[in-house]
C-alpha positions in Angstrom: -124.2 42.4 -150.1 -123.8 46.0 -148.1 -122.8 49.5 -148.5 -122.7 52.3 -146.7 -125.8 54.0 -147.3 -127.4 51.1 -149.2 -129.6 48.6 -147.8 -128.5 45.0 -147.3 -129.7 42.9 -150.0 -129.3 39.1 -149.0 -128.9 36.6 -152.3 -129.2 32.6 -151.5 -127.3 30.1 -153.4 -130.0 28.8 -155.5 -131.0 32.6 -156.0 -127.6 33.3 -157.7 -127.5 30.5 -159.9 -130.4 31.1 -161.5 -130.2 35.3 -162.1 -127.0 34.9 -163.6 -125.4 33.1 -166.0 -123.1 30.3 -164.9 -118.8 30.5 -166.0 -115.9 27.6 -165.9 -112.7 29.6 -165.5 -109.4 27.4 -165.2 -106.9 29.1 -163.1 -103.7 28.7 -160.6 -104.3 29.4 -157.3 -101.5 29.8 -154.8 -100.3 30.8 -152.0 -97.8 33.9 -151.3 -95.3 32.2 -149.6 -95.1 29.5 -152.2 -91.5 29.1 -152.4 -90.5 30.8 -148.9 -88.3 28.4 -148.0 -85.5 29.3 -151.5 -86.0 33.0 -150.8 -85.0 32.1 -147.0 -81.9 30.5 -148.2 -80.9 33.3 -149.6 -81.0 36.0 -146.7 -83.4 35.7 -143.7 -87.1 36.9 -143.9 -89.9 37.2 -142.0 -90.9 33.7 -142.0 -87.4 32.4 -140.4 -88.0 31.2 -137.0 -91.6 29.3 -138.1 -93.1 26.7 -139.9 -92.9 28.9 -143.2 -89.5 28.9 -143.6 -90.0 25.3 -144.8 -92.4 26.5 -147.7 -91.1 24.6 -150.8 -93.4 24.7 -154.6 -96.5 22.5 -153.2 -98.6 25.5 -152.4 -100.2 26.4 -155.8 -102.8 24.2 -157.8 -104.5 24.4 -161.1 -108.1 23.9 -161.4 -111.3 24.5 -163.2 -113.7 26.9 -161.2 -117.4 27.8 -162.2 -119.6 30.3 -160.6 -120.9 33.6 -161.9 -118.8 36.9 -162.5 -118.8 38.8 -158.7 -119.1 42.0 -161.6 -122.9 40.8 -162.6 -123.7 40.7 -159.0 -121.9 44.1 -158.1 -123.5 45.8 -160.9 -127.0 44.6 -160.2 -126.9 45.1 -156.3 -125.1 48.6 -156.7 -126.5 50.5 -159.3 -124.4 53.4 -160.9 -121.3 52.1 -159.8 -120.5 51.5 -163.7 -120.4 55.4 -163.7 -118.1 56.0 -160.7 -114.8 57.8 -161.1 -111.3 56.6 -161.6 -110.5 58.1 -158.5 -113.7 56.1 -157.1 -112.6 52.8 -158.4 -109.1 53.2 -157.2 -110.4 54.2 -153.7 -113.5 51.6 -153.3 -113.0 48.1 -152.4 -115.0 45.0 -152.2 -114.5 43.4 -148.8 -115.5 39.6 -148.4 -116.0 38.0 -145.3 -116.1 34.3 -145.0 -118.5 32.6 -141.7 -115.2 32.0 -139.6 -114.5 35.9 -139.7 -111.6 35.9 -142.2 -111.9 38.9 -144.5 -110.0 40.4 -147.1 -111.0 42.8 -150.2 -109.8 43.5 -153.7 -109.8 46.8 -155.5 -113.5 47.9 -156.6 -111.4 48.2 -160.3 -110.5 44.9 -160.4 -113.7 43.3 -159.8 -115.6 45.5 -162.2 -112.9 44.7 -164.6 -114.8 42.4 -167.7 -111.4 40.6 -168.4 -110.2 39.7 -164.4 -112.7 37.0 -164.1 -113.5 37.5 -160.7 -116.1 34.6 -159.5 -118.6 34.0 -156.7 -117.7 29.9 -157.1 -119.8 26.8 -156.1 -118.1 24.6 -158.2 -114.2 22.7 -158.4 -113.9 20.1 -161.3 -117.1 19.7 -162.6 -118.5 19.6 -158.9 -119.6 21.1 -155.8 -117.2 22.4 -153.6 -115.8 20.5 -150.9 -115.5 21.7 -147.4 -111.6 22.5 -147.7 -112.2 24.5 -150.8 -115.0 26.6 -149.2 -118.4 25.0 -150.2 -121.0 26.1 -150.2 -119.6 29.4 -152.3 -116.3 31.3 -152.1 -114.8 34.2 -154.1 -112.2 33.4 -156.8 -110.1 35.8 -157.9 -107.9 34.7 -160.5 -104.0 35.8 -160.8 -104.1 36.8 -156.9 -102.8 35.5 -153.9 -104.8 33.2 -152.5 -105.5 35.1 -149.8 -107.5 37.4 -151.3 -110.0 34.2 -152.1 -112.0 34.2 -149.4 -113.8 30.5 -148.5 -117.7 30.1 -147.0 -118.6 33.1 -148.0 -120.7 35.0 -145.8 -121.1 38.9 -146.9 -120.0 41.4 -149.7 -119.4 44.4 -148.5 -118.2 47.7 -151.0 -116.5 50.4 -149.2 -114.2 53.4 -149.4 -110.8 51.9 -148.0 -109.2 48.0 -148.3 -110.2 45.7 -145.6 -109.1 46.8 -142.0 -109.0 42.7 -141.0 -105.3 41.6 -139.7 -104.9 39.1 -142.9 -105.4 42.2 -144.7 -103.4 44.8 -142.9 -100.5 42.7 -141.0 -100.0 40.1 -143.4 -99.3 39.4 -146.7 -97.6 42.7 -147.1 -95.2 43.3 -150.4 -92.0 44.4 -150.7 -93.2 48.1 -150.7 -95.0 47.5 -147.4 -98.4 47.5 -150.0 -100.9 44.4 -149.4 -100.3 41.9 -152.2 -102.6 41.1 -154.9 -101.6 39.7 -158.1 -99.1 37.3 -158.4 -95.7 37.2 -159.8 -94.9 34.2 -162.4 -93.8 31.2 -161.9 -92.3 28.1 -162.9 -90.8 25.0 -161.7 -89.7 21.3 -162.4 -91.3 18.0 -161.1 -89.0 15.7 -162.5 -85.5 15.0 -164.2 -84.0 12.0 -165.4 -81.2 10.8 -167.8 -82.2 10.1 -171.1 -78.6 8.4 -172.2 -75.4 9.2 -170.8 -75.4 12.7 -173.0 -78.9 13.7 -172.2 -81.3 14.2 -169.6 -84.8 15.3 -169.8 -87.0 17.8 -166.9 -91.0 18.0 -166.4 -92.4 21.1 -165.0 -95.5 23.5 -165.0 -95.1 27.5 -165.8 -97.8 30.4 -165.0 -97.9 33.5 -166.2 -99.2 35.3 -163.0 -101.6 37.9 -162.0 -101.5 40.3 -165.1 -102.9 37.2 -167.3 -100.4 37.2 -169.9 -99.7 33.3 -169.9 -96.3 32.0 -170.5 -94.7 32.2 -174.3 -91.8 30.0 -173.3 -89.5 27.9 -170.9 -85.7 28.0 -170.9 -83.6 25.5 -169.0 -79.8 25.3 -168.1 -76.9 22.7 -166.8 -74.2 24.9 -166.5 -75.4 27.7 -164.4 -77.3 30.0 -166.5 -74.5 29.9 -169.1 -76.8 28.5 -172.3 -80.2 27.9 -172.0 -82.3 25.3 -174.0 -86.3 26.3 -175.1 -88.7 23.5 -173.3 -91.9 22.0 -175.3 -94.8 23.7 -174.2 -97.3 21.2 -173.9 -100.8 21.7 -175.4 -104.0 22.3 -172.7 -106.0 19.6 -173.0 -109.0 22.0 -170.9 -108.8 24.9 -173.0 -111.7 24.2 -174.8 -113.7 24.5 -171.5 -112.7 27.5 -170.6 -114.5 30.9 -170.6 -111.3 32.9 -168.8 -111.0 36.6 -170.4 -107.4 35.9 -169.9 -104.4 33.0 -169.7 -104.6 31.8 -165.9 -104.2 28.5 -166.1 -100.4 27.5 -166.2 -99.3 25.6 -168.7 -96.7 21.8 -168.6 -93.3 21.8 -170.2 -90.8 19.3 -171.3 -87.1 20.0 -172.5 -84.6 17.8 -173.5 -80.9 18.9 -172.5 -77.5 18.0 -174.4 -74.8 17.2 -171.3 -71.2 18.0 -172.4 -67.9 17.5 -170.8 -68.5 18.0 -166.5 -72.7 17.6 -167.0 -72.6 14.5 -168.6 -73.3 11.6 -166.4 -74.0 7.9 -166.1 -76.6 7.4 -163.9 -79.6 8.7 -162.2 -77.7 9.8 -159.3 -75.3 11.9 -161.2 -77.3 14.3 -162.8 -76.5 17.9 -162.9 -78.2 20.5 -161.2 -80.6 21.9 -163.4 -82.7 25.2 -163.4 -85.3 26.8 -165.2 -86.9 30.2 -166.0 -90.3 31.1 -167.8 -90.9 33.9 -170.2 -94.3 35.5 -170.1 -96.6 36.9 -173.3 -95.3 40.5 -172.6 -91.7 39.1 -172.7 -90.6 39.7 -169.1 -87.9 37.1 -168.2 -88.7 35.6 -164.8 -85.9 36.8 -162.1 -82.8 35.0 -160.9 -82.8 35.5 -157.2 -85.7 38.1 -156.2 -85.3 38.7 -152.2 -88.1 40.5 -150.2 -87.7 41.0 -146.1 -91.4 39.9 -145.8 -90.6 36.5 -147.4 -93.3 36.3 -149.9 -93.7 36.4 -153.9 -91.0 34.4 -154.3 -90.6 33.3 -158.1 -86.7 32.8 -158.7 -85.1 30.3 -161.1 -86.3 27.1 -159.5 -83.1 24.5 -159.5 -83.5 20.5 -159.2 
């Protein structure tokens, strides 16, 4: 861990799990460009031209993640940083560097933040992280793109301005040219099939992004958006394990859909299209068709 004008203090694994205290988050981790390829459909982006442009839903996962709060470790490594400014913790960010060179950083604010649940993780499951997932130790930074979750960890750096690396500065820019960090919501169907000839039933998973809000219901439609029907929201079978300060772990929902007239059907290979939007805690009502030049974030009504 460095600063300018601070001396380097160097922490080893076994060092870190014994000063501080360990956590179990569960959270959604996904990629930016989740989705890419719907939000291409609708007018080029960025990503036409190249192997994103094929991005369907598979880029996200939900997981349980232990480590200890990157906040404890700030705190202790940087004293009086408790006491900086607003203007300070807006300015400041914590850059982290993995051992293949790929750095990013996240607003000083947000990692000092007690409910965002930032983590310095070694564990995925119940157990050591593998290789892929960045073992020995990455940072986890719920509700954000993963991106911003730097793997093999090699250095914490704080300083005055966000990361000057090109994953930082080139890509995974917003709409308003701004780096992204939290998440929009999301939600999406595995599975549909026909219950009876007047019915058919959908499977899908719903997160309530990078504000932590969780999702307070599903809607889905046969006809276009012209009547919607609420989905189940399935209980959490992990949510007793889980220390998060806030909802980031998605949630599965099921929802069972009357067919009149033109949707019913007879078969499996008959059914309707069907689409599906999430409502978060705050009430905000997932958007139809969002379109941004840069192709990511996207988080439209997801049809099947």
């Amino acid at each position: 861990l460095m600063g300018k004008g601070i001396s380097t203090k160097s922490l080893d694994l076994s060092t870190l799990k014994s000063r501080y205290k360990k956590t179990t988050i569960h959270s959604v981790l996904q990629c930016a460009g989740n989705r890419g390829s719907e939000m291409n459909r609708i007018k080029p982006t960025s990503f036409s031209g190249t192997p994103f442009e094929y991005i369907q839903c598979g880029m996200i996962g939900n997981a349980s993640w232990s480590g200890v709060l990157l906040r404890e470790a700030l705190l202790d490594t940087f004293p009086g940083i408790e006491k900086f400014s607003d203007n300070d913790l807006d300015s400041y960010h914590v850059e982290c560097e993995g051992v293949d060179g790929y750095a990013c950083s996240v607003p000083l604010k947000h990692a000092l933040d007690k409910t965002s649940d930032v983590l310095l993780a070694f564990e995925m499951n119940g157990e050591d992280l593998s290789p892929d997932h960045g073992y020995p130790i990455r940072v986890f930074i719920p509700g954000h793109a993963g991106a911003r979750s730097v793997k093999w960890m090699h250095s914490i750096k704080l300083r005055r301005s966000e990361c000057q690396s090109c994953w930082h500065e080139t890509y995974y820019k917003g709409p308003e040219g701004t780096s992204i960090q939290k998440m929009p919501m999301q939600s999406f169907m595995l599975s549909k099939q026909r219950v009876d000839q007047n019915s058919l039933s959908v499977k899908g998973v719903a997160w309530g992004g990078g504000h932590g809000k969780g999702i307070s219901n599903v809607q889905v439609s046969v006809d276009d958006g012209q009547t919607w029907t609420d989905a189940d929201l399935l209980p959490r079978l992990d949510a007793e394990k889980d220390e998060s300060s806030r909802e980031w772990s998605w949630v599965h929902f099921t929802a069972k859909v009357a067919l009149k007239g033109e949707t019913s059907c007879s078969s499996d290979d008959k059914l309707p299209m069907v689409i599906c939007r999430a409502v978060d805690g705050d009430g905000n009502i997932q958007l139809e068709r969002p379109w941004y030049p840069k192709g990511y974030l996207y988080n439209g009504w997801h049809q099947l």
